[in-house]
N, C-alpha and C positions, 0 to 999 in steps of 0.2 A: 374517527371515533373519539369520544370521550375516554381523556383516560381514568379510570376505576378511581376510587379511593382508595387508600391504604388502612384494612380493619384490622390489618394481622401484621405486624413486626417482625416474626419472625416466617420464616420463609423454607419451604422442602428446597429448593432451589429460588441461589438468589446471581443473577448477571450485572456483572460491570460490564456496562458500556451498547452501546441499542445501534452499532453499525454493520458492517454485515457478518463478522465473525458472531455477535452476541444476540442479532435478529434471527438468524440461520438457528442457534441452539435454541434458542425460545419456540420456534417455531416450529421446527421437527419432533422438541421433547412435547409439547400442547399437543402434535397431530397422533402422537402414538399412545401419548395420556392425557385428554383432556380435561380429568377431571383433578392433574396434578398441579400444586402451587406454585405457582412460576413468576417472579418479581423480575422486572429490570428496570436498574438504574442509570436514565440518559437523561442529560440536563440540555440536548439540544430541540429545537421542536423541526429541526431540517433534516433531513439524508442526504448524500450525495452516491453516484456511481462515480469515484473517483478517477477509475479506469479513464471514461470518457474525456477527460478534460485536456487528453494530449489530443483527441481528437477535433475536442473545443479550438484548442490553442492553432490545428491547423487550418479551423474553417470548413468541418466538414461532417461538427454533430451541432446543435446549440445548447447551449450553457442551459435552457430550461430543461433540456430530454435527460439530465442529469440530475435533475432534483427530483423529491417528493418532501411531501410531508413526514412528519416521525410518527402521527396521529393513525394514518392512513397505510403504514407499516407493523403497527409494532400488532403483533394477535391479539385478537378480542379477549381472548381468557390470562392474557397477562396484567399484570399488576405494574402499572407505568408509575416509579416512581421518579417526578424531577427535580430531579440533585442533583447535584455533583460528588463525589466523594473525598472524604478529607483525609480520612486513613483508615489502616484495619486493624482490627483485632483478631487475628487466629485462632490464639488462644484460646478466645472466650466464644469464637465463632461470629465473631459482629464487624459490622461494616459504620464507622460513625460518617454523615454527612457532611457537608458544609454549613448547613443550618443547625449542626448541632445535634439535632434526632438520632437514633441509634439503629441498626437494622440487623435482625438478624438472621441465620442461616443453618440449614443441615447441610445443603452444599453450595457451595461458591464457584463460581465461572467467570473468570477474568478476561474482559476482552476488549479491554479500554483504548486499544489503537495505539498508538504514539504521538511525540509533539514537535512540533516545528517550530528551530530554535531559530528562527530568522533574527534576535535583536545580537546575535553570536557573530553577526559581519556587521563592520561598524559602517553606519552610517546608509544601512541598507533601508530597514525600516522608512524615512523619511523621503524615500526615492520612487519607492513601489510602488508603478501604476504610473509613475509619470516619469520624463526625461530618458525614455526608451529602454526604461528597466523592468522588468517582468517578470511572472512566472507561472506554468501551467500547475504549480502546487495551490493554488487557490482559484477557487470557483470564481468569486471575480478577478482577475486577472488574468484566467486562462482566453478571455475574448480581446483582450487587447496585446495579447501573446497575434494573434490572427491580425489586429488593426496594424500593430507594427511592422511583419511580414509583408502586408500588401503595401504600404508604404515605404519599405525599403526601397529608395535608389541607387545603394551600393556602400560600400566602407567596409567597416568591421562589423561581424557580428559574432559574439563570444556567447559562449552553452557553457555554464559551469556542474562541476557533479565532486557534493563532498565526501565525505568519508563515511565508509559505511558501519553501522547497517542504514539504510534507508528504507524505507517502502518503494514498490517499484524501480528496482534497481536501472532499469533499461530507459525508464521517463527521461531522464536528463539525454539522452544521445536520438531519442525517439522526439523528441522537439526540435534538435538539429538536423535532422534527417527529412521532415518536412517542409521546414523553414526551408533546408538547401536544394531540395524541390524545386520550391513555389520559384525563387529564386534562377533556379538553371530553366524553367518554362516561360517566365517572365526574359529571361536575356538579360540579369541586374548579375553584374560582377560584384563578388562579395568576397572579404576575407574571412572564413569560415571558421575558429578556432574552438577547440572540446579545451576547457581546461578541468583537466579531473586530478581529486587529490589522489586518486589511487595510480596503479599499475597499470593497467591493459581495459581496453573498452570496455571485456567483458569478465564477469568469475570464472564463467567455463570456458577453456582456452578452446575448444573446437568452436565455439561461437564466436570468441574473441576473436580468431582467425577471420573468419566469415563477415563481421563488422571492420576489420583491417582493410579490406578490400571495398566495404561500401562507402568507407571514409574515403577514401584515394579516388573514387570512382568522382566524388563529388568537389573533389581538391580540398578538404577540409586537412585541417592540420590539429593533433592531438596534440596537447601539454601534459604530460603526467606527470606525477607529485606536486602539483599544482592548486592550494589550498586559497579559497578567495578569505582575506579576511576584511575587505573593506572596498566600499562602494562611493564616490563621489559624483553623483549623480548630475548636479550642474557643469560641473565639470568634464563629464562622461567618460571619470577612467575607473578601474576597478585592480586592486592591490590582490595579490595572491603570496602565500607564501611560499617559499621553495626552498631545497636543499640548499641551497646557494645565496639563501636569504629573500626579501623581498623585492619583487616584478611588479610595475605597476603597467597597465594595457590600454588603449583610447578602445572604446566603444562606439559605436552609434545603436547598436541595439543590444542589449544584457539578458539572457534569459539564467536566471537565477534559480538552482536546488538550494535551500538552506541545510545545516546540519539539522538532524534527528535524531530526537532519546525519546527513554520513557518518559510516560508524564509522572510528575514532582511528585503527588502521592503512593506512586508507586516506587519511587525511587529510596524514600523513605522510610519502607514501609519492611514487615521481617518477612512477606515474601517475595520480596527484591535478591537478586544473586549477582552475580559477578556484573558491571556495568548498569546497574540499575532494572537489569528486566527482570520478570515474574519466572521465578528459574521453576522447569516445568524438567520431566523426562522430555528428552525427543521423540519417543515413539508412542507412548502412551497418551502425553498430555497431560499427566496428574504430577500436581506439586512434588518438589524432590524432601517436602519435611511435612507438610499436610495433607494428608490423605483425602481428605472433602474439601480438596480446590484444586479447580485444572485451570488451566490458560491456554488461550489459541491467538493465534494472529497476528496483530502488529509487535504487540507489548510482550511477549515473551524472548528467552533466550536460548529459542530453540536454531542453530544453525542451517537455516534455510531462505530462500529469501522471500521478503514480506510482500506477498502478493495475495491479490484476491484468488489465485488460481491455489494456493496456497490452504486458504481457507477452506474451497471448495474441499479439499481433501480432509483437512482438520475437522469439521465442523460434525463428520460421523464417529470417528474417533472418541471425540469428547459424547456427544450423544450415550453411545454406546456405554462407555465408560461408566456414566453418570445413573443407565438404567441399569446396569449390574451392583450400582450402590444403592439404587434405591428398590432392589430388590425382584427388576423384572427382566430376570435370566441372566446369563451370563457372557462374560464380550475376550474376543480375544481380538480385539481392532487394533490396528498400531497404523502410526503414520510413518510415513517410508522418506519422509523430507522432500516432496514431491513439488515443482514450483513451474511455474511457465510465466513466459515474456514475450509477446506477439508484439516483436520489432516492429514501429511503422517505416519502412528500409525508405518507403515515399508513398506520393498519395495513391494509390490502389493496389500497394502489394504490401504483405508483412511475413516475417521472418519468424516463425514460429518453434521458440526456443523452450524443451522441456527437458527438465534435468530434477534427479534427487541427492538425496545425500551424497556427499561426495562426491560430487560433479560430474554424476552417472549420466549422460546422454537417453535420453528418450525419447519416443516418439507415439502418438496415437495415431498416426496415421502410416502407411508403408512409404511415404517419403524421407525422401532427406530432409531436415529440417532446418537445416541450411539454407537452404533457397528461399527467396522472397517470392510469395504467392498471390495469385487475386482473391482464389479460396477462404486465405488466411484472412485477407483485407473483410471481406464478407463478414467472417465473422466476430471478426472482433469489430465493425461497426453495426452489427446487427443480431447474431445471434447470440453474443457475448452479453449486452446488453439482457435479450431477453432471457437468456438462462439466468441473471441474476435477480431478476426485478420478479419473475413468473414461477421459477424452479426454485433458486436458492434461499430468498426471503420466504418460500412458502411451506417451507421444511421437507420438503421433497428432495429425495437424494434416489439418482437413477441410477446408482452401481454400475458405472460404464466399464468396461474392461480395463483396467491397469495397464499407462503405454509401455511398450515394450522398448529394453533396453536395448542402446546402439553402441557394443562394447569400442566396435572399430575406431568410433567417434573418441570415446569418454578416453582412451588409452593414450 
């Protein structure tokens, strides 16, 4: 599609950000009012299905089944404006661009993702993509996450995971977990090391547990408090930090998380809160000092973790929210902090981790969720997919049953 012109400045509803938190609301608020004014502001013309790209990185989706266009996305009755955004105005209800232009709003809906501090490890940047350092957090990188793999003959290979929050918190062990696959099915001895700045493989200790044992299973060795600050790629060693001062490691092959914050206009911005995010209620999703601005997704500082499973739940919330503002009925929706993480434990089983606030154990299905499954595998390389691309960007929300809690677990 072409995207529209911009005739009208100001805006009944105006979205930062055109990924799947801010396509989701655009989409669902157009399918239940079409004839309501709905603006988003995305300055890229790509989409990705992020999820995929640990799938990428094992050789088992391709890097194109993860892309679309933004064109070919974004609804026909939306107003595509491409910008980027420079800062805001609350106050006065405006959003100024990068170009300078000004944009205005009755409500705002922040969904701008978050940023990858990759130049935050020194000497990382000038490495990437070559001298056997990598990372499934980039669209291109995530195939030569897979070149390196089958090319291993053996040595070291380190999986690092920084300090959270991250998006996909499980990515960084869900790359190792493949990799030490390919690895044990090939017959390449490998030294397999997790170095994580945090504590325990996982936030929820019943899954933490359950990952403890699929580490052992594959002789991988965890490092926790284990902070990489720096990358010598010709070299091929990598610095971490540690209680104890700094560890420097030989590599043969490096799969690198970067740290992650919000992005810089939001960090500066007055509806930034503690650490830079778009401080939102957690159940409701509406600003904790602006009443016409909600936030979902990456970029907020709502205590749950940043996943698209995530989203899926958030994206009715804010909906809902937004039609009781603009006057059609009224919403008692809350989000329950609801997150899932479909471990790939190896290549045809996954570990299908659901949990909300509080590190409540869940489950949608009468299993234990604990177990690696082929079912799980299924659908996180195929129906996952297409719930996102066919259901979610299409504003369609199918009210599935809320999974049921697993106190035995969470206790």
């Amino acid at each position: 599609m072409n995207a529209p012109q911009i005739k009208n400045t100001d805006h009944e509803v105006l979205i930062i950000g055109g990924g799947t938190a801010g396509l989701s609301v655009a989409a669902t608020l157009l399918r239940r009012q079409p004839n309501l004014d709905v603006a988003v502001i995305e300055p890229s013309e790509d989409h990705y299905y992020q999820p995929g790209w640990t799938l990428v990185g094992g050789g088992d989706m391709s890097a194109q089944a993860t892309h679309r266009r933004e064109a070919d996305l974004m609804p026909d009755k939306a107003t595509w404006i491409k910008q980027a955004v420079a800062f805001f105005q609350p106050e006065d209800n405006k959003v100024t661009l990068a170009n300078g232009d000004s944009v205005g709003y009755k409500n705002l809906v922040v969904a701008a993702g978050l940023k990858l501090d990759w130049d935050k490890i020194e000497g990382l940047t000038e490495t990437l993509g070559k001298n056997g350092v990598t990372s499934n957090y980039r669209y291109d990188l995530a195939p030569y996450t897979h070149e390196l793999v089958e090319s291993f003959s053996g040595g070291d290979a380190l999986f690092t995971q920084p300090a959270m929050p991250i998006k996909c918190a499980g990515a960084p062990q869900k790359a190792l977990y493949l990799s030490a696959d390919s690895f044990r099915r090939r017959g390449i001895q490998a030294n397999v090391g997790f170095y994580n700045q945090g504590g325990a493989m996982f936030g929820v200790p019943a899954y933490a547990k359950a990952l403890d044992k699929v580490m052992a299973e594959y002789g991988a060795t965890p490092y926790f408090k284990h902070d990489l600050i720096a990358v010598d790629g010709k070299a091929q060693k990598a610095t971490f930090q540690t209680e104890d001062g700094p560890v420097t490691r030989h590599f043969d092959l490096l799969h690198v998380v970067p740290p992650q914050s919000a992005p810089d206009f939001i960090k500066s911005s007055p509806l930034a809160g503690d650490g830079g995010w778009i401080s939102v209620d957690k159940n409701s999703l509406r600003h904790t000092q602006y009443n016409n601005v909600w936030g979902l997704g990456d970029c907020t500082n709502t205590p749950n973790a940043k996943t698209m499973a995530a989203v899926r739940r958030q994206f009715p919330v804010v909906v809902a929210g937004l039609m009781q503002a603009l006057g059609y009925g009224s919403s008692n929706a809350r989000y329950d902090g609801y997150g899932a993480c479909p471990l790939t434990t190896e290549h045809g089983k996954v570990m299908q981790a659901e949990f909300r606030y509080g590190g409540e154990v869940v489950s949608s299905f009468p299993l234990d969720p604990r177990v690696p499954r082929r079912l799980n595998w299924w659908m996180k390389c195929h129906f996952f997919p297409w719930l996102y691309w066919n259901v979610m960007l299409n504003g369609r929300d199918w009210h599935w049953p809320p999974p049921k809690p697993l106190p035995a677990l969470t206790q």
